[in-house]
VMD Tcl script that draws the C-alpha trace (Angstrom):
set ca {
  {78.60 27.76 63.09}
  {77.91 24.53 64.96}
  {79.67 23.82 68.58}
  {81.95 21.07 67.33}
  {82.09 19.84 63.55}
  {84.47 16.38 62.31}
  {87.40 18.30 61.31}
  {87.99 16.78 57.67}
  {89.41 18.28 54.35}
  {87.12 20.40 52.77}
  {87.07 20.00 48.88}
  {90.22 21.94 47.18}
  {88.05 22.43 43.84}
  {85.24 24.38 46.06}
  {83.41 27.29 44.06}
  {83.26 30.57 45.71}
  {86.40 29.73 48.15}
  {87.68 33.37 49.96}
  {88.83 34.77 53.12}
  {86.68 34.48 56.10}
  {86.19 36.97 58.92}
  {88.19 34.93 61.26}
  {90.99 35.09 58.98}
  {91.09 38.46 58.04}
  {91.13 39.34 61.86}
  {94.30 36.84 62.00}
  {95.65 39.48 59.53}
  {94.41 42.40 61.91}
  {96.31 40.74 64.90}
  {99.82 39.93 63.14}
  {99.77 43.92 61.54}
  {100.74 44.59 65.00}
  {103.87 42.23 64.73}
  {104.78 43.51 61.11}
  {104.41 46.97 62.29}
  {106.40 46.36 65.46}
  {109.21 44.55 63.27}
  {109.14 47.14 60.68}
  {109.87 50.23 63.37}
  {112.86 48.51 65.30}
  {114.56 48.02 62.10}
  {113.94 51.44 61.72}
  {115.56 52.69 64.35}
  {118.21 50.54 64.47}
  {119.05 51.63 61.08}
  {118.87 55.23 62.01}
  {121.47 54.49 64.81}
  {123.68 52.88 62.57}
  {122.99 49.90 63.89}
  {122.85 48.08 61.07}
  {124.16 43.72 62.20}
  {121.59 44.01 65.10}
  {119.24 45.77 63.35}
  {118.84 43.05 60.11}
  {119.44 39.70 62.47}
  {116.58 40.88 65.08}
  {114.64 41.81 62.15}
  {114.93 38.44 60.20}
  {114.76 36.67 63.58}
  {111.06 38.64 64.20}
  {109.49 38.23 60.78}
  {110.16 34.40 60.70}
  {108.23 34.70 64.00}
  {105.54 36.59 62.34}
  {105.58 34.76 59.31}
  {106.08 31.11 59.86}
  {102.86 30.40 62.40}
  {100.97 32.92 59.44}
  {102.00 30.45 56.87}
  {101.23 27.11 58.98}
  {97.42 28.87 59.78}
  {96.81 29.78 56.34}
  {97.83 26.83 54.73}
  {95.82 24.80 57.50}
  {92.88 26.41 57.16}
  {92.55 26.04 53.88}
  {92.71 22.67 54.25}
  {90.44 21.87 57.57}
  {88.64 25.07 58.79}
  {85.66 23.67 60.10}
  {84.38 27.19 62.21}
  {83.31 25.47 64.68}
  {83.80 26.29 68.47}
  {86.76 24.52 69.17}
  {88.39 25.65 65.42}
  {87.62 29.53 66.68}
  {89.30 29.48 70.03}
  {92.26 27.78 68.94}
  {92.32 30.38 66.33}
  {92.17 32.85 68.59}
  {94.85 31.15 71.08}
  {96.93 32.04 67.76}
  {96.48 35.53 67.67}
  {96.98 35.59 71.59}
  {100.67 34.15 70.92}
  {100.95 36.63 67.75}
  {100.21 39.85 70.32}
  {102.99 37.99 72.93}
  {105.62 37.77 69.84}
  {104.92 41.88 69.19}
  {105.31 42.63 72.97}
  {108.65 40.80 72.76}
  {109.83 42.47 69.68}
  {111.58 45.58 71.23}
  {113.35 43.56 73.97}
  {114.50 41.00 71.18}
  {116.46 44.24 69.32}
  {117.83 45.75 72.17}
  {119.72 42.71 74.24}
  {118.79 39.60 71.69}
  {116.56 38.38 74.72}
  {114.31 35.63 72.78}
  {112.02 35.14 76.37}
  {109.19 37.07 75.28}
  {109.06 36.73 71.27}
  {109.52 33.19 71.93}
  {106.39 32.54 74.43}
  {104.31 33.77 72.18}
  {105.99 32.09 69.21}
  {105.63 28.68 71.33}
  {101.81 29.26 72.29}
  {101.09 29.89 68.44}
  {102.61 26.58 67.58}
  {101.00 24.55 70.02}
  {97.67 25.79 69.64}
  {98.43 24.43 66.30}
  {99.30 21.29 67.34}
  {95.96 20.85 68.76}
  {94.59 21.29 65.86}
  {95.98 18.85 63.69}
  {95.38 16.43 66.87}
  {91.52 17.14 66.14}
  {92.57 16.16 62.58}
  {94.42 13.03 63.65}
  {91.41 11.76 65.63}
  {88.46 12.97 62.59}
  {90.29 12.69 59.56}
  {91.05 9.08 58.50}
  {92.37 9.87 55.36}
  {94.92 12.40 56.55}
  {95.74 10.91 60.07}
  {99.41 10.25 59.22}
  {99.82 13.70 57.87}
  {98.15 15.29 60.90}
  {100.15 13.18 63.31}
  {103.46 14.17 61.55}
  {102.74 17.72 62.20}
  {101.87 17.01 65.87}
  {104.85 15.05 66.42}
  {107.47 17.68 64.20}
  {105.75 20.79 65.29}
  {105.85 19.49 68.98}
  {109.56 18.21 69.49}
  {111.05 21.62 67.80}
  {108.90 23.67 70.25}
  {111.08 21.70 72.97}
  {114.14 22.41 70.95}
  {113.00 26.45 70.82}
  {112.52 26.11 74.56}
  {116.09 24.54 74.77}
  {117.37 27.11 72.88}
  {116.42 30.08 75.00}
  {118.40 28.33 78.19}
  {121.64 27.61 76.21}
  {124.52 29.80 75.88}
  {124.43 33.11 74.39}
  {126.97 32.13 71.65}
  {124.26 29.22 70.70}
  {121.70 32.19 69.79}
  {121.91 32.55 65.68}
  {123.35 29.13 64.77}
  {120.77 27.17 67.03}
  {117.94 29.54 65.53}
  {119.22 28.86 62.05}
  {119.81 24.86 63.15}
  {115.71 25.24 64.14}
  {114.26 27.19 61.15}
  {115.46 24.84 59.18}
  {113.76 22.27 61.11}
  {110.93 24.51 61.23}
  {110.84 24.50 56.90}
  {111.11 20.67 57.31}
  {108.15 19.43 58.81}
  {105.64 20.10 55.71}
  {107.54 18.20 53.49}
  {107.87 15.32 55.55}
  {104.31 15.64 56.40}
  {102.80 15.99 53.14}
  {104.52 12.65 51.77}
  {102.06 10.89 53.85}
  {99.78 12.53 52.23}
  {99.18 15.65 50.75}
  {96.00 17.98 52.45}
  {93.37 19.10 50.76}
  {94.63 23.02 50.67}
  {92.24 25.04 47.95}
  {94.21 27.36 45.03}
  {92.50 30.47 44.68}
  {91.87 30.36 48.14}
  {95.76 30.26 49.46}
  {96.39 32.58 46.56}
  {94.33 35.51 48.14}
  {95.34 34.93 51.61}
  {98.84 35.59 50.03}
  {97.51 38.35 48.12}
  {95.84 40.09 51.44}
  {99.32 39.59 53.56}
  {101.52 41.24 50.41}
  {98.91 44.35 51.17}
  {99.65 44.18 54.62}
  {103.14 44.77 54.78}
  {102.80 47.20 51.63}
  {100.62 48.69 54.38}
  {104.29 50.10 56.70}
  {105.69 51.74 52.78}
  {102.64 53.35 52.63}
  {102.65 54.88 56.80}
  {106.38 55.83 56.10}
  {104.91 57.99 52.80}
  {102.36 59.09 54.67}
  {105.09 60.55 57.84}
  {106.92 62.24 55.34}
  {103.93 63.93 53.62}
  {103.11 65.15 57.25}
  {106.42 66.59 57.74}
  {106.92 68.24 54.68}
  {103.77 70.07 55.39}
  {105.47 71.08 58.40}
  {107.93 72.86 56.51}
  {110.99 70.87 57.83}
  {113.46 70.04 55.14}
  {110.41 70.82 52.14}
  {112.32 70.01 49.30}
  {114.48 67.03 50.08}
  {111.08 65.54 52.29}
  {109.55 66.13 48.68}
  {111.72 63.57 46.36}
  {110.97 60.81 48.95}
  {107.29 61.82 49.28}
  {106.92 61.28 45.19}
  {109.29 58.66 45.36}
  {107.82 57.04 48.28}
  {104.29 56.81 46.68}
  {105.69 55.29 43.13}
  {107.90 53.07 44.99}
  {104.65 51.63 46.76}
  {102.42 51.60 44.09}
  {104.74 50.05 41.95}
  {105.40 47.29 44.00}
  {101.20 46.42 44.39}
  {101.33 46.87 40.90}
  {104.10 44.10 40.37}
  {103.21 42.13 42.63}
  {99.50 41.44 41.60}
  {99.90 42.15 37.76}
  {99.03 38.07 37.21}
  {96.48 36.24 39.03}
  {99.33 33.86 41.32}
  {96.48 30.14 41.54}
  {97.72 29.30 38.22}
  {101.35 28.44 39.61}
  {100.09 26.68 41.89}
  {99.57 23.61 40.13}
  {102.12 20.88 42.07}
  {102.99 20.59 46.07}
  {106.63 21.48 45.22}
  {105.39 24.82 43.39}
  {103.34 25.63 46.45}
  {106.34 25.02 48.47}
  {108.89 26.88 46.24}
  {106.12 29.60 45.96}
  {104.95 29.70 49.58}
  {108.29 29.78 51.51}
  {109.68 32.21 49.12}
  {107.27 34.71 50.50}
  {109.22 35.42 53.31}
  {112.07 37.43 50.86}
  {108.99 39.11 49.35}
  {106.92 39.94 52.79}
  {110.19 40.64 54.85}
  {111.61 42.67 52.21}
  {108.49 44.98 51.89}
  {108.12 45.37 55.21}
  {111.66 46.48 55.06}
  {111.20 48.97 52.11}
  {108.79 50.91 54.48}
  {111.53 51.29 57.67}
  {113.93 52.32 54.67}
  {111.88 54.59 53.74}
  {111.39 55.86 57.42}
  {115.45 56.11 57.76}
  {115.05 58.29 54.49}
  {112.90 60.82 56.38}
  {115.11 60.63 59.82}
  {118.27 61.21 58.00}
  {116.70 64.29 55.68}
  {115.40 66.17 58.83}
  {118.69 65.23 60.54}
  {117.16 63.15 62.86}
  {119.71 59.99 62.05}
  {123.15 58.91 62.81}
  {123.36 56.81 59.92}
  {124.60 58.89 56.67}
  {122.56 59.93 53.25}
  {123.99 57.21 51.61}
  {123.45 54.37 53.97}
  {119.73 55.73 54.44}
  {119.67 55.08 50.74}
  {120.94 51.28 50.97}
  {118.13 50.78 53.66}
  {115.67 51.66 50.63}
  {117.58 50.01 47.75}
  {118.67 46.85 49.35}
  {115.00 45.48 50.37}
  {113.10 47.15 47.17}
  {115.60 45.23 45.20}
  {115.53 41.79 47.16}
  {111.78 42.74 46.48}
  {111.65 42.71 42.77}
  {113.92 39.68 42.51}
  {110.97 37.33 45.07}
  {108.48 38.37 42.24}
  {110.31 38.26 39.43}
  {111.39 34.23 40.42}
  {107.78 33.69 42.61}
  {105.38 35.19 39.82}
  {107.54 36.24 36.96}
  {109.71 33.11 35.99}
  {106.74 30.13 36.52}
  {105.04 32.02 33.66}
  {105.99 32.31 29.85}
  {108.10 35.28 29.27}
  {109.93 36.62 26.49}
  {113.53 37.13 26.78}
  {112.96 41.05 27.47}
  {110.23 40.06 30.38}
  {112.84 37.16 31.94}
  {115.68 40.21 31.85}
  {113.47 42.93 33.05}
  {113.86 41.92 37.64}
  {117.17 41.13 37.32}
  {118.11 44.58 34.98}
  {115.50 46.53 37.48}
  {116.49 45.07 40.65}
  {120.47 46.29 39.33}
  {119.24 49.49 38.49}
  {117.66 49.79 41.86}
  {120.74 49.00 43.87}
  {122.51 52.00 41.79}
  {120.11 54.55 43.33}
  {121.93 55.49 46.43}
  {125.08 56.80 44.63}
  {122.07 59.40 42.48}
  {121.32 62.91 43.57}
  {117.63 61.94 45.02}
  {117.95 57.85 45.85}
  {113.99 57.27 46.83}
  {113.09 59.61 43.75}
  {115.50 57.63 41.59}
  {113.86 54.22 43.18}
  {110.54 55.13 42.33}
  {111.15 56.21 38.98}
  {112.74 53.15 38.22}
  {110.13 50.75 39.48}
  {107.94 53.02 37.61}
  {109.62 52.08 34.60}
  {109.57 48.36 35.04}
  {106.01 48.63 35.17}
  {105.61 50.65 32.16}
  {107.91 47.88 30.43}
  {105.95 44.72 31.58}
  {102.73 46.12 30.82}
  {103.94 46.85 27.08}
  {105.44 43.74 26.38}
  {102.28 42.01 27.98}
  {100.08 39.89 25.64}
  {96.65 41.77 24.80}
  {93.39 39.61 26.01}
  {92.75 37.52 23.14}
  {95.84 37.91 21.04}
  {96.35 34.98 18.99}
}
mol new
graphics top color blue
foreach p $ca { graphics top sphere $p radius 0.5 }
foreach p [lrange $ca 0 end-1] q [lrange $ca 1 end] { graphics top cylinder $p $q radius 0.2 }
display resetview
């Protein structure tokens, strides 16, 4: 590492490209936010709480996932490491640990103040960035100054938002997310930065794990309280259920190596904002799962039924991002193009069954065992 490096696109064809230690700790940091996400829509599914409980939560993970997206995609483009490229980076996480703090107050009264501060720090320290950019980068000044400029003026209109009237909440943040999902686009007809496949393709590919990571502490709650004793048998479907419904969902996700789609800037758009159903709704699969347990031991106000939903809603919103993100961009036969779709159905059936999480699992299980039959062997001709 050198104290300050030219910040200019690196080559997007460079051999060896992965994750570096700066950017798995990113990940570290924003596991916190997930996490913190992932329990309030937890409990405010367990108190029946369902309107505030999904708009807080969709309102958080863009939080969470938006500034993830804009770092990942940036650094695979300009990471230089250098001194100024590490503090800035951490400024990031700084504003990532602010948006987690601000999470709980966010579901309880819709107060932004918090979640937003830290949302608004992330953003600018980005801005800086692409400033350092502007002023090395000949070749992609325009670009870099179109992300100042956009990512600048709708921090002023997030800022605005938080002192307008209550009633201006959800439309305004809708009004700015979509201003948010704008900026690329018109940045990147200036021209397009240097961003490297395989390398955007496993920082995609570590995130998916991390919010597989809250399905996989909700499994891991209900195998510690069924070796309590409380509730044994029912805490025993979603344990098994749990764990195939997890599995099966690494399994689907990362069944195809995802670079090769990647092959156009509108793919990578397509592909990369889409993530947000897929992340969001995994993350969501794991406070599901959580409601599951509550409601088995008695612990919910919500009923068996809607605890189901909370698991079958998400796992099937789930299987639908992959099967259109992964599935679709490849060639399929007409029994791989119907298998989401007929799965995700299936799935959404599961809460009228005897054991819904059980059920779940079992069919995920079976889409598996489908795709990897009707898969083409290595070398078939």
């Amino acid at each position: 590492m050198t104290r300050v490096t030219p910040m200019v696109g690196r080559s997007p064809t460079e051999a060896h490209r992965s994750a570096t230690p700066l950017e798995l700790l990113f990940d570290l940091v924003f596991v916190v936010a997930v996490a913190f996400a992932s329990l309030e829509l937890h409990h405010a599914i367990a108190e029946d709480h369902l309107w505030v409980g999904v708009v807080g939560y969709a309102m958080v993970f863009f939080a969470v996932w938006w500034p993830w997206i804009n770092f990942t995609w940036f650094a695979s483009a300009y990471d230089t490491d250098d001194v100024p490229y590490r503090v800035l980076t951490l400024v990031q996480l700084t504003g990532a640990l602010i948006v987690a703090a601000g999470v709980p107050r966010l579901f309880e009264s819709m107060d932004l103040g918090v979640a937003l501060l830290g949302y608004v720090v992330m953003r600018l320290a980005g801005v800086t960035q692409w400033l350092r950019v502007a002023r090395s980068d000949e070749a992609g000044r325009q670009t870099a100054l179109r992300y100042a400029i956009g990512i600048t003026l709708v921090q002023l209109a997030w800022i605005g938002l938080y002192f307008s009237p209550e009633v201006a909440l959800v439309p305004g943040f809708v009004a700015l997310v979509v201003g948010e999902l704008l900026i690329p686009a018109w940045a990147e007809r200036a021209s397009p930065t240097p961003w490297h496949r395989e390398h955007i393709a496993e920082r995609y590919g570590l995130f998916t794990i991390i919010v597989l990571g809250e399905s996989i502490l909700s499994a891991s709650i209900a195998i510690q309280a069924a070796s309590g004793g409380a509730g044994l048998g029912e805490l025993a479907w979603i344990v098994v259920g749990g764990l195939l419904i997890v599995y099966s969902m690494w399994w689907l996700y990362f069944e195809r190596p995802s670079h090769d789609i990647l092959t156009s800037l509108r793919r990578a758009f397509v592909w990369g904002y889409g993530h947000y159903f897929v992340w969001a709704s995994a993350a969501a699969v794991g406070a599901g799962i959580a409601v599951s347990i509550d409601q088995a031991k008695d612990a919910a106000v919500i009923g068996r039924t809607g605890a189901a939903t909370s698991v079958a809603v998400p796992l099937a919103i789930y299987v639908v991002g992959v099967w259109v993100l992964l599935d679709l961009p490849n060639g399929l036969s007409k029994g791989e193009k119907a298998a989401g779709p007929v799965g995700a159905g299936a799935i959404l059936l599961t809460p009228f069954t005897a054991q819904p999480v059980m059920f779940a699992g079992l069919v995920m299980t079976a889409l598996i065992v489908f795709k990897v039959a009707h898969r083409p062997q290595e070398g078939a001709t």
